[in-house]
N, C-alpha and C positions, 0 to 999 in steps of 0.2 A: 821518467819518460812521460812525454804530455801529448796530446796531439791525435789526430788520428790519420790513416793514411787510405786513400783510395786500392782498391785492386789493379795493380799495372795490366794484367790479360787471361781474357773469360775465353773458353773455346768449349765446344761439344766434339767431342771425336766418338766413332766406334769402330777403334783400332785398338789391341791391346800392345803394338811394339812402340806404342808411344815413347820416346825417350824423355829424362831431366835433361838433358844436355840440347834438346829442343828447347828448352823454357831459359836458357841462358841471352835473355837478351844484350845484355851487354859485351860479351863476346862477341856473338853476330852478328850486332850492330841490325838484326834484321827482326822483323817479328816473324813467328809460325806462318806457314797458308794455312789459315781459317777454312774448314769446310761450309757449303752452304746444303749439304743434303746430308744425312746417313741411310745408306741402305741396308735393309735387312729381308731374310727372308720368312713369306707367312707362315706363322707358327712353330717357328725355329729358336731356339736361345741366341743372342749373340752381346755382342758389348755395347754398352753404355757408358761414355765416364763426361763428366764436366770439370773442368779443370780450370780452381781460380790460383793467379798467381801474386802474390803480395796481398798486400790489408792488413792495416793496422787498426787496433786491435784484429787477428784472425778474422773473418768475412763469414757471416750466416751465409749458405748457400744454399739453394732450391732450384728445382728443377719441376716444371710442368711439361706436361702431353696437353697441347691444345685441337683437339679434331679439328677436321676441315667444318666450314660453316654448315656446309651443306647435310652433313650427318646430323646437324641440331644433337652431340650426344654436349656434354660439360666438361670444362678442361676438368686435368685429378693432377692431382700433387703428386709425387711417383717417393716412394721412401725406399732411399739405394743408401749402399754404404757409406761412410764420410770415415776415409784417411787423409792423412796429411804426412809432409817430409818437406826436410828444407834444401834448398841450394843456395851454394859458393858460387859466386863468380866476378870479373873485375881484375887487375890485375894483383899483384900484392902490395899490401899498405892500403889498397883503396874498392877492399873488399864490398863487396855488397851482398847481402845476406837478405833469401826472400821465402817465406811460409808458401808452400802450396798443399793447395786445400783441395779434396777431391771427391764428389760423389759418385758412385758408380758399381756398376753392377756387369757379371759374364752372362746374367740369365735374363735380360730385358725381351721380352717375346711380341712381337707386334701381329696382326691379320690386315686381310686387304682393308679394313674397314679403315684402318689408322695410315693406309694410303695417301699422303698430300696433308699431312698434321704436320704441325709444328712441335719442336722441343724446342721449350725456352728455358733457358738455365740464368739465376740472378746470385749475384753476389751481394750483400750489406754490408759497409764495416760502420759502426755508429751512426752519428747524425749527418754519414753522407747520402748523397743521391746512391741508389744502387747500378750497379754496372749489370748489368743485359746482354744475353747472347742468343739468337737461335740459329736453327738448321730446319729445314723440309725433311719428313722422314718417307722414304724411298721402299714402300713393302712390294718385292718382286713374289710371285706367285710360283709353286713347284705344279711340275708336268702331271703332277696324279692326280691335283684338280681336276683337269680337265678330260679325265678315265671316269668320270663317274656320272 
């Protein structure tokens, strides 16, 4: 085997009923809706996953928290799980077979401060360009803040 192959599709969700049978694009002939925000709420655990699908060789993948400009804090690298699992799809005889790569975590915990940041999540596979994704993160504020 020679060659290398780009990531067919990068997304940031924080949803955990993500399905594989979303990621079969050749069946649906359609790609996923792409989120452009995640919301969480302050100081609460919730999900995080980025999800690369194809690359050859397998895709280094990384994920940054970039604050808003206006905080002046420095983007951080965020160090979340990396599973992986494959999917079938195609008809028969003309299978297609695709690695999906996954970093991700159920305990990602944001405050209002990470209010209007970005998560960019990149994919690598060799000496290609990297494939790029982000989303705005959405920190909604609980009622007891405003008790004190």
């Amino acid at each position: 085997m020679c060659g290398a192959a780009n990531v067919d599709l990068l997304m940031i969700s924080d949803e955990s009923n993500f399905s594989a049978s979303m990621l079969d694009m050749e069946s649906s002939r359609s790609v996923p809706t792409l989120k452009s925000s995640v919301v969480y709420v302050d100081g609460r655990p919730g999900q995080l996953r980025c999800i690369a699908v194809g690359g050859l060789p397998p895709p280094a993948v990384q994920v940054l928290l970039v604050p808003p400009a206006e905080s002046r804090l420095p983007a951080r690298r965020l160090e979340l799980a990396e599973s992986w699992w494959v999917t079938v799809g195609g008809a028969r005889g003309l299978r297609v077979v695709r690695r999906v790569t996954e970093l991700g975590t159920t305990t990602f915990k944001t405050t209002t401060q990470h209010d209007g940041a970005e998560l960019r999540c990149s994919a690598a596979v060799s000496a290609l360009p990297p494939r790029t994704t982000s989303v705005q993160v959405v920190v909604h504020c609980t009622f007891s803040q405003y008790l004190q």
